[in-house]
LUMRO-717553 format. One record per residue (C-alpha): residue in three letters; y, z, x; residue number from 1. Coordinates in Angstrom, 2 decimals. Layout:
! residues N
{site ALA; {Y; Z; X}; NUM};
...
! end
This chain:
! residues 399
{site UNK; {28.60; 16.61; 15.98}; 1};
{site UNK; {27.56; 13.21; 14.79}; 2};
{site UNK; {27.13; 13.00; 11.06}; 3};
{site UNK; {23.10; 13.07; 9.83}; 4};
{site UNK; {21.85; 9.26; 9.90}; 5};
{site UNK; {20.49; 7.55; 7.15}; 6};
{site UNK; {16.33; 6.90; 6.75}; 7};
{site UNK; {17.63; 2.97; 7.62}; 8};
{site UNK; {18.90; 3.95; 10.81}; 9};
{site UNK; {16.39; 6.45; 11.60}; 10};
{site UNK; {13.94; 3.61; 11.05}; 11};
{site UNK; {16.05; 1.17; 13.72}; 12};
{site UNK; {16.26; 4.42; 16.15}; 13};
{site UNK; {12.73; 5.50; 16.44}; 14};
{site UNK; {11.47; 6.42; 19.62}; 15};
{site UNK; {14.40; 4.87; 21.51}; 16};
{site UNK; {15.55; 6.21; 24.52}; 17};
{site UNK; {12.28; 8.65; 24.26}; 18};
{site UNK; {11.47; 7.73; 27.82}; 19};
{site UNK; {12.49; 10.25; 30.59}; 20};
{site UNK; {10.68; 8.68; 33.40}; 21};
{site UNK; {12.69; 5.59; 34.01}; 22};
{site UNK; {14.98; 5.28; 30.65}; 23};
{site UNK; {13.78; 2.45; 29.11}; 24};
{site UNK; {15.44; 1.82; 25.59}; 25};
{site UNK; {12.27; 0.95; 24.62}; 26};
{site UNK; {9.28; 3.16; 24.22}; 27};
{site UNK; {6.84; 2.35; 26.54}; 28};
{site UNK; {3.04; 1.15; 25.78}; 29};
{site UNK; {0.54; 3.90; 26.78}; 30};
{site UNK; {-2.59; 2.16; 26.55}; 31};
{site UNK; {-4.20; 5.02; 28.82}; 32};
{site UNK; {-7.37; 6.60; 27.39}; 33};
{site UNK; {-7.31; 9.74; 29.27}; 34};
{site UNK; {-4.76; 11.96; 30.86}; 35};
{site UNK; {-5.18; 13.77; 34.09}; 36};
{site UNK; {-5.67; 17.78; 34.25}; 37};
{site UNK; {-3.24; 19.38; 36.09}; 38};
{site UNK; {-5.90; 21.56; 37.87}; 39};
{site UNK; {-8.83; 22.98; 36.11}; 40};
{site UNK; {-8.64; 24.69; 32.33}; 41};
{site UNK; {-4.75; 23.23; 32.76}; 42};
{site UNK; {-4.45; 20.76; 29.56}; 43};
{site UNK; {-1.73; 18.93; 29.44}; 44};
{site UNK; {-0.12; 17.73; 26.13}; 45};
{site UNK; {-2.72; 14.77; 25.82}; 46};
{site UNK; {-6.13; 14.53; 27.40}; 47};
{site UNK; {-7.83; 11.93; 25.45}; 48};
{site UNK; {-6.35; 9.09; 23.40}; 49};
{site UNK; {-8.96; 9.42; 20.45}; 50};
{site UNK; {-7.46; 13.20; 20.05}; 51};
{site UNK; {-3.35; 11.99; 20.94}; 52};
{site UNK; {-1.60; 9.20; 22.10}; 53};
{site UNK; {2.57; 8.94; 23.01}; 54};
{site UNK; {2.73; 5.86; 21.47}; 55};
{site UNK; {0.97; 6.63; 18.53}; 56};
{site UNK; {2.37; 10.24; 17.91}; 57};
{site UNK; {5.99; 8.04; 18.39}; 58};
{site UNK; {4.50; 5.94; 15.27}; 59};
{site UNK; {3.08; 9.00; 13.51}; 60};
{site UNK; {6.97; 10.91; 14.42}; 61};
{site UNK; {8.53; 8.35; 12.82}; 62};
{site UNK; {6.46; 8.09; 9.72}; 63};
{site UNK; {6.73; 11.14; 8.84}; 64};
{site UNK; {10.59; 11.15; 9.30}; 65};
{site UNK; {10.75; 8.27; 7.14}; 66};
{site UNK; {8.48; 9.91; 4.67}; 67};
{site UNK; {10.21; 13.29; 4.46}; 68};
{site UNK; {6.62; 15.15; 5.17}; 69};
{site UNK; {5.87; 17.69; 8.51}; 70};
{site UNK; {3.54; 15.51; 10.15}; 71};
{site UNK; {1.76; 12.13; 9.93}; 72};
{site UNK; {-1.61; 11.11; 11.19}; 73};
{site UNK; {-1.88; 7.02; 12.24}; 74};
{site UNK; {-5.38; 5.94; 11.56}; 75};
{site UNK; {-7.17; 2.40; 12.59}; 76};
{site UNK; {-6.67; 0.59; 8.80}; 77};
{site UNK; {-6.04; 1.82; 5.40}; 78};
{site UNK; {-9.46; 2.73; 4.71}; 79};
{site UNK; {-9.40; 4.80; 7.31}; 80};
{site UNK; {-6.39; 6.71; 6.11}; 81};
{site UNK; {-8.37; 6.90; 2.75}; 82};
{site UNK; {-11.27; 8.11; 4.48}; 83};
{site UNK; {-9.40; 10.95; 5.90}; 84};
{site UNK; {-8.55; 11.96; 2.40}; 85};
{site UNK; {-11.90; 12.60; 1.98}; 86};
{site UNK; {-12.61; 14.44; 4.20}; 87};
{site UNK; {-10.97; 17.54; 1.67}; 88};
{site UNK; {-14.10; 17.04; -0.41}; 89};
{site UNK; {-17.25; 19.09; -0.18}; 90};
{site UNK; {-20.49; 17.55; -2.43}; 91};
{site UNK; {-19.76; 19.03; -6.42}; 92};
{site UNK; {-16.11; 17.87; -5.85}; 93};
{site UNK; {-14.03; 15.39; -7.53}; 94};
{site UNK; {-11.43; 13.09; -6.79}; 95};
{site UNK; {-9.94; 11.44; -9.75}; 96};
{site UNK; {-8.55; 7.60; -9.15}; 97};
{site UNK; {-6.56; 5.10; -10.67}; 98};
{site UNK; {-8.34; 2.98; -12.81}; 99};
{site UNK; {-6.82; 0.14; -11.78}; 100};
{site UNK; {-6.32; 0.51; -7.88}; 101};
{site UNK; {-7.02; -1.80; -5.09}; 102};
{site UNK; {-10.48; -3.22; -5.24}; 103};
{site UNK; {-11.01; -1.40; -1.75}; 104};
{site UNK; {-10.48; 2.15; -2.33}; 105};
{site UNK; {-13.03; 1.62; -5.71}; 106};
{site UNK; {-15.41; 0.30; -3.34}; 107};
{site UNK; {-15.18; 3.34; -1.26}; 108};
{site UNK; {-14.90; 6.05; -3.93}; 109};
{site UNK; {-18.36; 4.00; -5.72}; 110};
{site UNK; {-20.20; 4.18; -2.46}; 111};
{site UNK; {-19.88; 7.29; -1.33}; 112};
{site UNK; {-19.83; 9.24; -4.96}; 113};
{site UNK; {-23.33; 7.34; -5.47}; 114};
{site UNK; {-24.20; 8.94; -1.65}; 115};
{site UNK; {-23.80; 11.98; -3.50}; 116};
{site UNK; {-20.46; 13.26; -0.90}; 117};
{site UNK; {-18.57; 14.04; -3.96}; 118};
{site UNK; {-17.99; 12.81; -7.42}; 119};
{site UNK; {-15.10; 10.46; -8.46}; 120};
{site UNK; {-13.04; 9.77; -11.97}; 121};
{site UNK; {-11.49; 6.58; -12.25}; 122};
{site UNK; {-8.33; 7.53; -15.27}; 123};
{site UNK; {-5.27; 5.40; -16.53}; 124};
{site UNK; {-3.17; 7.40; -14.67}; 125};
{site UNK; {0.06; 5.91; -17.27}; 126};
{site UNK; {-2.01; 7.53; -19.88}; 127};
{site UNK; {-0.81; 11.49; -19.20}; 128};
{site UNK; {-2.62; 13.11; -22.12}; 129};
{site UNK; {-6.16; 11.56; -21.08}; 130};
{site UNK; {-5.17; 12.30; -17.27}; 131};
{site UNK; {-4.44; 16.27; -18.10}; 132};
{site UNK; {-7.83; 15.89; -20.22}; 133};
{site UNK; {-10.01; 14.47; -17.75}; 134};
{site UNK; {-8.72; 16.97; -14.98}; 135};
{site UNK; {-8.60; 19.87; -17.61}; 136};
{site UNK; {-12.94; 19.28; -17.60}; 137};
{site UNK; {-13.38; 17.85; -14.01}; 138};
{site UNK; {-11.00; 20.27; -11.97}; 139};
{site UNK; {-10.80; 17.72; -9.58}; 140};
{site UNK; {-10.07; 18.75; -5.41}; 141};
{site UNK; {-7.87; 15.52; -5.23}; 142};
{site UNK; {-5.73; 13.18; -7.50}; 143};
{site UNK; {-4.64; 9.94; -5.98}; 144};
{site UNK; {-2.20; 8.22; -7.14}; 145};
{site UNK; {-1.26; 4.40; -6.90}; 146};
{site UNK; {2.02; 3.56; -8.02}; 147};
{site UNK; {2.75; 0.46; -7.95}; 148};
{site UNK; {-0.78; -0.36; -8.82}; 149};
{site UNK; {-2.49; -3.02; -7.02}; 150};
{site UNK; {-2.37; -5.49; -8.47}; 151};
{site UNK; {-0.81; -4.93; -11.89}; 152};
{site UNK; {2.09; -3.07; -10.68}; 153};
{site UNK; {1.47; 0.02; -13.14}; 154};
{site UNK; {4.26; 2.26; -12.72}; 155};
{site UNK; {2.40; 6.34; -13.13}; 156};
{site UNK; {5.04; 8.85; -13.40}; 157};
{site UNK; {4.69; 11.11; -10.11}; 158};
{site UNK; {6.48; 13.97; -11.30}; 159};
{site UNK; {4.19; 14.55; -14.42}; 160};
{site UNK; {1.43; 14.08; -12.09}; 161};
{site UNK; {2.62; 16.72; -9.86}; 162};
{site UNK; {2.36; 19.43; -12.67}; 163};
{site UNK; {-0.89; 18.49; -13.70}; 164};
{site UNK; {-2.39; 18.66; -10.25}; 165};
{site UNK; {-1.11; 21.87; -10.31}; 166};
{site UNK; {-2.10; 23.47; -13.38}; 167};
{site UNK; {-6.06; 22.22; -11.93}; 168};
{site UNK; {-5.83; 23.04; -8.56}; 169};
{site UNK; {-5.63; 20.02; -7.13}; 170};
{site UNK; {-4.16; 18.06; -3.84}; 171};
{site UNK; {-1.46; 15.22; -4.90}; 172};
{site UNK; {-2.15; 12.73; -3.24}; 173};
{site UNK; {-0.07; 8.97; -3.23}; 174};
{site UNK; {-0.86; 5.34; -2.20}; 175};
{site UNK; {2.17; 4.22; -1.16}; 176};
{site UNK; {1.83; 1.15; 0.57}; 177};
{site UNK; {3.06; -1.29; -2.09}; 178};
{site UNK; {7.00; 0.17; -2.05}; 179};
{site UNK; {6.83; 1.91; 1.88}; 180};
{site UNK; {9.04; 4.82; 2.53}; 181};
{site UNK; {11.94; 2.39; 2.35}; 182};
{site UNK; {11.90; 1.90; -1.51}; 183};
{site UNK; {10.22; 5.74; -2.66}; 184};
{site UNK; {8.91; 8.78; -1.29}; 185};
{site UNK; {6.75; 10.53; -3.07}; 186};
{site UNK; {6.63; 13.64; -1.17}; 187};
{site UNK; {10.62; 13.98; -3.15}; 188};
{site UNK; {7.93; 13.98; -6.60}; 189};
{site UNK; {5.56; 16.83; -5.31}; 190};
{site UNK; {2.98; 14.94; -3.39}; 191};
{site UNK; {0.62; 16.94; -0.86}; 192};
{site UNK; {-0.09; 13.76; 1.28}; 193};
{site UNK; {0.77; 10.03; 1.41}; 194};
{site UNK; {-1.06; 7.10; 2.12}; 195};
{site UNK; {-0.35; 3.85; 3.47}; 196};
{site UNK; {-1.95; 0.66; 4.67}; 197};
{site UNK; {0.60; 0.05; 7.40}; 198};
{site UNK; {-1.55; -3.22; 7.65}; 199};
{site UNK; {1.64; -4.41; 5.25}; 200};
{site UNK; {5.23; -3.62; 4.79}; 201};
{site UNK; {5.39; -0.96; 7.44}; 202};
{site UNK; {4.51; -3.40; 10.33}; 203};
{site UNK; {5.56; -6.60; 8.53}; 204};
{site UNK; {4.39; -9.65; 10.37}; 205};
{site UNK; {0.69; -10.00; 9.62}; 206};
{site UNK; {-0.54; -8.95; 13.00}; 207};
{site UNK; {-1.68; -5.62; 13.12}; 208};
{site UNK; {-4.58; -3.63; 10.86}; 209};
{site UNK; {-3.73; 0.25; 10.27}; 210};
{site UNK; {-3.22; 3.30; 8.05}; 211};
{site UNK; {-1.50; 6.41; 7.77}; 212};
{site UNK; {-1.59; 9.51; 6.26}; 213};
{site UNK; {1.55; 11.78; 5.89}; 214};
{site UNK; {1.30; 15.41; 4.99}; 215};
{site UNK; {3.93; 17.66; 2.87}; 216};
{site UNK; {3.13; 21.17; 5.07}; 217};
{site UNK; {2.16; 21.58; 8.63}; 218};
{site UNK; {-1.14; 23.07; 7.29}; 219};
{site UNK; {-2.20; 19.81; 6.03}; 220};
{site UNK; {-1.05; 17.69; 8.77}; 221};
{site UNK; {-3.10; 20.07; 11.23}; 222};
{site UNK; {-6.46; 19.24; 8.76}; 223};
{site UNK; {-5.65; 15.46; 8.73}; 224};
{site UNK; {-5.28; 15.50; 12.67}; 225};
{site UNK; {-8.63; 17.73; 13.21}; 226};
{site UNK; {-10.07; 15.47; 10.61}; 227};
{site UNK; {-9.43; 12.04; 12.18}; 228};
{site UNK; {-10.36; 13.57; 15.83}; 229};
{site UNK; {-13.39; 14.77; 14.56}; 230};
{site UNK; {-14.58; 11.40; 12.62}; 231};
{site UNK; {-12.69; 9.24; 15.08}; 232};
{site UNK; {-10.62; 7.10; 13.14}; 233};
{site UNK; {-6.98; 7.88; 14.87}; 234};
{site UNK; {-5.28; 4.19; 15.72}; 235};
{site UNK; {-5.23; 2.41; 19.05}; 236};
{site UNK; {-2.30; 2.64; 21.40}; 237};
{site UNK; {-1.30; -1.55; 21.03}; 238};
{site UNK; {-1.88; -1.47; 17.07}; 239};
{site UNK; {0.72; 1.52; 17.13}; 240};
{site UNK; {3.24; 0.04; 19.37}; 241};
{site UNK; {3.01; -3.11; 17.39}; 242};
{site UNK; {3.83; -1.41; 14.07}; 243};
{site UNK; {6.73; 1.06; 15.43}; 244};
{site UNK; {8.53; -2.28; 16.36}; 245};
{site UNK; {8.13; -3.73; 13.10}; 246};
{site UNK; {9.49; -0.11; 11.43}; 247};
{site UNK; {12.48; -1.05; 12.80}; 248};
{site UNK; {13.38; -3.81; 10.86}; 249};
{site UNK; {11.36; -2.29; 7.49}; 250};
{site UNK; {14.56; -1.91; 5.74}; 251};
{site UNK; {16.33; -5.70; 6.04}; 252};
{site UNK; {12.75; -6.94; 5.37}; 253};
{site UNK; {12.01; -5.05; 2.58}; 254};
{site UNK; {15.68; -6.30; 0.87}; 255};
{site UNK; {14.67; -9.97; 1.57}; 256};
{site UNK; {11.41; -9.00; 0.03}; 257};
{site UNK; {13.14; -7.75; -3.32}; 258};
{site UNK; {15.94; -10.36; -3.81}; 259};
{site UNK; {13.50; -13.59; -3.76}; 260};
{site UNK; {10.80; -11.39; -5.78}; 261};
{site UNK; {13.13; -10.75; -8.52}; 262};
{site UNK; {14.37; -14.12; -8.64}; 263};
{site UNK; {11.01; -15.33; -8.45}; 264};
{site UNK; {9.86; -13.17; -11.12}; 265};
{site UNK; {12.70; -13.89; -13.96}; 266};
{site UNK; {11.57; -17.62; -13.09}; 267};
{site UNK; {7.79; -16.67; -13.96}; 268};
{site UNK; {8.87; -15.24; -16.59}; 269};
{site UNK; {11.01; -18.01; -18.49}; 270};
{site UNK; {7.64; -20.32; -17.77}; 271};
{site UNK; {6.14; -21.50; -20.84}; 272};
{site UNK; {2.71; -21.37; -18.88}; 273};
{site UNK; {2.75; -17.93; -17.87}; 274};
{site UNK; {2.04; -15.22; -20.05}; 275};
{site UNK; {2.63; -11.70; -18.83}; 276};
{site UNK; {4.91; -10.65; -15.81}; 277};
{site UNK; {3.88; -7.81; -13.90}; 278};
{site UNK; {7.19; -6.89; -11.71}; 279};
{site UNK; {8.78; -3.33; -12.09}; 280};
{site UNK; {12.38; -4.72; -12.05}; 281};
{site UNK; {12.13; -6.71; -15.08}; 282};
{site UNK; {13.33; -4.95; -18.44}; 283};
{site UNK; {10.24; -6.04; -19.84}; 284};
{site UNK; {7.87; -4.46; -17.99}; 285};
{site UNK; {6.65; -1.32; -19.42}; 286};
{site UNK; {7.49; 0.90; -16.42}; 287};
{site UNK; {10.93; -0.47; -16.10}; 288};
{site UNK; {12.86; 2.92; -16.55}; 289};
{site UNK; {10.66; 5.20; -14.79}; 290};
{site UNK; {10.23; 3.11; -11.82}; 291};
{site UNK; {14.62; 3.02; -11.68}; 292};
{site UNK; {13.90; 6.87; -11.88}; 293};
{site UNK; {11.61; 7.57; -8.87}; 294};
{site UNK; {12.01; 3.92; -6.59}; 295};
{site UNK; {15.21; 2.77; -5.04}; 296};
{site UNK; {13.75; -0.63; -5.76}; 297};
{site UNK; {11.04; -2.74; -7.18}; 298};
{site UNK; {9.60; -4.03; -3.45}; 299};
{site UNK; {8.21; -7.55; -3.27}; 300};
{site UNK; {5.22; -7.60; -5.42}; 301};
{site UNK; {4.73; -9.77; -8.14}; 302};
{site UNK; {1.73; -10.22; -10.51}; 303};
{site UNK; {1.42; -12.67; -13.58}; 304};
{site UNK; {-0.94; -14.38; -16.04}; 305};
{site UNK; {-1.05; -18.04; -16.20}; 306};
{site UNK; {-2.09; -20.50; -19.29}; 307};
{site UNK; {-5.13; -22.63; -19.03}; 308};
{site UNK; {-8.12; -20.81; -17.19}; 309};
{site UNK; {-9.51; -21.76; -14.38}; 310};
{site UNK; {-8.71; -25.08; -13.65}; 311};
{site UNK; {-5.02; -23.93; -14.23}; 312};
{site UNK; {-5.79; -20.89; -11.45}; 313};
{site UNK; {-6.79; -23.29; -9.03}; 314};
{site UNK; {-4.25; -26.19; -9.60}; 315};
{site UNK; {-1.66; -23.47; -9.10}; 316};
{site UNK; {-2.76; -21.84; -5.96}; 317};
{site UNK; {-3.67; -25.78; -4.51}; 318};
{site UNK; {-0.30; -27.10; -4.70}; 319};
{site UNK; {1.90; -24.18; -3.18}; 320};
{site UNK; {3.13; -25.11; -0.31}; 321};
{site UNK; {4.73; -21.55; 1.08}; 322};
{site UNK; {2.40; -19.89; -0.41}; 323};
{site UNK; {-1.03; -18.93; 2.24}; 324};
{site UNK; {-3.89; -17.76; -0.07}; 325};
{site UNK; {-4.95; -14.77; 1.41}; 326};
{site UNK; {-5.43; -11.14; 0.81}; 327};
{site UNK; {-3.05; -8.60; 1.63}; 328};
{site UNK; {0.35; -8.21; 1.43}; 329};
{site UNK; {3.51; -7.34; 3.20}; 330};
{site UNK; {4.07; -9.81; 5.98}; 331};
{site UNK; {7.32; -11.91; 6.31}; 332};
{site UNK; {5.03; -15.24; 5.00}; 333};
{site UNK; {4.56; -15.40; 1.38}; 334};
{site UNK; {1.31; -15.69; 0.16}; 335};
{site UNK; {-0.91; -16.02; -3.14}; 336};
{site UNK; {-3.92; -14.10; -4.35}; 337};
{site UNK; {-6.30; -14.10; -6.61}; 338};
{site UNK; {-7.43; -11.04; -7.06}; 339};
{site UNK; {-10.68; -11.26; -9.04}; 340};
{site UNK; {-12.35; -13.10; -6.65}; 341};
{site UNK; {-10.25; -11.68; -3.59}; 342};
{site UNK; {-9.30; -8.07; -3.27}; 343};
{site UNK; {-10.98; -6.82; -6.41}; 344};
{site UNK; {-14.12; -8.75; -5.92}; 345};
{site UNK; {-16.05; -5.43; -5.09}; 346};
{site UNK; {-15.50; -4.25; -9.08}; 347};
{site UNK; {-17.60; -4.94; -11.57}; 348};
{site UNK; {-16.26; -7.14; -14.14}; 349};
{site UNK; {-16.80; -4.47; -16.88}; 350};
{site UNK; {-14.26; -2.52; -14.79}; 351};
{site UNK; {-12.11; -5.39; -13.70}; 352};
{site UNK; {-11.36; -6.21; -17.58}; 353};
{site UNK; {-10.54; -2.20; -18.20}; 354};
{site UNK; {-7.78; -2.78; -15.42}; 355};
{site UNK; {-6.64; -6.01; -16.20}; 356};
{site UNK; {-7.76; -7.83; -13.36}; 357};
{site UNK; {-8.27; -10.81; -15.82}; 358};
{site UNK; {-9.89; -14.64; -14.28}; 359};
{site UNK; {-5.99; -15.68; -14.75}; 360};
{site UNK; {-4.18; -13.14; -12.88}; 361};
{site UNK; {-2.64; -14.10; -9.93}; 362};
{site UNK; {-0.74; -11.83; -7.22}; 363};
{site UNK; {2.20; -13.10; -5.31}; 364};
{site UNK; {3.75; -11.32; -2.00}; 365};
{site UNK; {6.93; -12.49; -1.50}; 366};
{site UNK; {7.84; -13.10; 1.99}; 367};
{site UNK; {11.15; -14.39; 3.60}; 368};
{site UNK; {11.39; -17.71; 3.28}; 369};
{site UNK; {14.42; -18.92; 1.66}; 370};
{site UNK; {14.15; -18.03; -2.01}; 371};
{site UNK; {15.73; -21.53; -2.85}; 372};
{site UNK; {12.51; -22.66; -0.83}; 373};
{site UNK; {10.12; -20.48; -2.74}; 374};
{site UNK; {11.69; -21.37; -6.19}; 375};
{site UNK; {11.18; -25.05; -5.61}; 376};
{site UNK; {7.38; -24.70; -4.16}; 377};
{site UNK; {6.79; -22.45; -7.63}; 378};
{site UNK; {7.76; -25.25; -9.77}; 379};
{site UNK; {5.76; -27.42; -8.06}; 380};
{site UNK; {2.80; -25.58; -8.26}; 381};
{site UNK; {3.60; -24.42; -11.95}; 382};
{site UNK; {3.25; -27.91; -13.13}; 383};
{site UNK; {0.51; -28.67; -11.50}; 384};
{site UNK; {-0.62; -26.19; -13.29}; 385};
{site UNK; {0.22; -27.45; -16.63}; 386};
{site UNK; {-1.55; -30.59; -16.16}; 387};
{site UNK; {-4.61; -29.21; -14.52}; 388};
{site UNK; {-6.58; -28.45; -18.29}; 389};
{site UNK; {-5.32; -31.88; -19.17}; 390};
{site UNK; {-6.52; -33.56; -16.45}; 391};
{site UNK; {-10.14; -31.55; -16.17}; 392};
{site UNK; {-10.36; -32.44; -20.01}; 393};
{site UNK; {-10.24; -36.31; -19.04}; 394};
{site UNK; {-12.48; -35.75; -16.11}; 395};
{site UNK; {-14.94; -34.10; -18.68}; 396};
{site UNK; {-14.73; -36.52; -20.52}; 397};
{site UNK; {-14.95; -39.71; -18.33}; 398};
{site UNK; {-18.36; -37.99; -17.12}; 399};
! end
């Protein structure tokens, strides 16, 4: 008997050799959107590629392999998978959210609380006490759970979370897409269901928009599958082809990803320009020691503060070269954010300021470049930034 693989392998092994009509090595691409009876009331596994699809149950398989849950439901983008969590709320209910999560999921939670589908807490989820309060007089249905936040890289402690979901009643629910099952699993920390933009680290190259959702119990996994048949939301045959390829090689990537991010980040950090450092795998940041107690890494996500306003901002983001500004995150390219008038542009600035989403904060995804590369294109930019208030001063000035 061969000994049990690890989740790395697993990762390089999914779905291969799956196919028993001709043996390919590689899965093949069923981009069929129905499925013959085979004679009348005899269903066969799949009828109808909305309700299941072999490619994208081999995606779903896999995910929830890598996850450590029962089952796994792919979905067309992260929203979507978001949207099936809400689909576990009835109107009175309340989901309680991190105050300081990506600017999409506030977007969504706003919209549809003011639509009256449910109602919606956003809570400093590092803050315990005021977390156990809040769901102590809101009993919420659902607690999601960022962590890393986007984009501050808040570090909540899942475990502690766990109990207090249970002491309300309520599902546990994690956004996961800023480590990917490669670096934590929060399903090990008591989470009911896990969420992920696969959009990013799980499919890796920038090509491909979709979600997941991955359940702890085969209850839950049935409701998420009913749920995104019903709404119609389940992912499309290429998307989920594309993405099981790009599982394969999650695990080298996501190493690349951490080596140049913590190099990058020390760097940041020893810049007299730049104020605060937001990367879990420096000592200084504030979740330091509980992210080395639930992560097997601090992923490629980087988030910092720089000196001298706006001018500064855009001098900095200007003159990277490696850098693409762009939202999201996750691909083998590096690229530069700014999230206050990117991703979190949907927030209110009364909100934005609560979560530290400040006009200076600037996100960096670290791709795979050479780090040596990405060093040199930082200092670059980093000095351009210097100058930048210097220069707008004289400019002022000579107008």
């Amino acid at each position: 008997m061969n000994p049990p693989a690890s989740k790395a392998t697993r990762a390089v092994r999914a779905a291969i050799e799956s196919d028993t009509q001709h043996g390919a090595v590689v899965p093949p691409l069923h981009l069929s959107s129905n499925y013959a009876f085979a004679g009348l009331g005899q269903k066969r596994r799949y009828d109808y590629t909305r309700s299941g699809n072999p490619t994208r149950d081999a995606l779903a398989d896999a995910l929830a392999e890598l996850e450590g849950g029962a089952g796994a439901v792919v979905t067309s983008s992260g929203m979507a998978a978001l949207t099936l969590l809400t689909q576990f709320l009835e109107p009175g209910d309340t989901v309680v959210a991190p105050h300081d999560c990506y600017g999409g999921t506030y977007r969504l939670f706003e919209q549809q609380s003011l639509k009256g589908l449910f109602d919606v807490e956003f809570v400093n989820q590092t803050d315990l006490e005021t977390l156990r309060k809040v769901c102590a007089r809101t009993r919420p249905r659902i607690i999601l759970t960022e962590s890393p936040s986007n984009p501050v890289l808040r570090i909540s402690d899942l475990a502690a979370i766990r109990e207090i979901a249970t002491e309300c009643g309520a599902l546990f629910a994690v956004d996961n897409t800023f480590l990917s099952p490669a670096l934590q699993n929060p399903i090990d920390f008591g989470a009911d269901l896990v969420i992920h933009s696969t959009t990013k680290y799980i499919n890796g190259h920038s090509d491909v928009v979709g979600g997941a959702v991955i359940a702890a119990t085969d209850e839950l996994a049935e409701r998420c599958a009913y749920w995104a048949n019903v709404i119609g939301i389940t992912g499309a045959p290429f998307d989920s082809f594309m993405t099981l390829r790009g599982i394969r090689t999650l695990h080298p990537r996501i190493r690349q990803h951490e080596e140049s991010a913590a190099e990058l980040a020390r760097l940041l950090e020893a810049q007299p320009n730049v104020g605060k450092v937001y990367y879990p795998g420096l000592e200084s940041h504030d979740g330091h020691a509980l992210a080395k107690t639930q992560q097997r890494g601090f992923g490629g996500m980087i988030s910092f503060e720089i000196d001298g306003g706006e001018a500064a901002v855009r001098a900095f983001v200007e003159n990277l070269g490696l850098f693409s500004l762009a939202e999201s995150l996750g691909g083998v390219e590096s690229l530069v954010c700014h999230p206050a008038s990117m991703t979190h542009a949907p927030v209110s600035e009364e909100r934005k300021a609560v979560a530290g989403v400040t006009p200076t904060l600037i996100r960096l995804s670290v791709g795979l470049e050479s780090t040596a590369d990405l060093v040199a294109d930082l200092h670059v930019a980093l000095e351009a930034a210097r100058m930048a208030p210097q220069l707008s001063a004289v400019a002022t000035a000579g107008a």
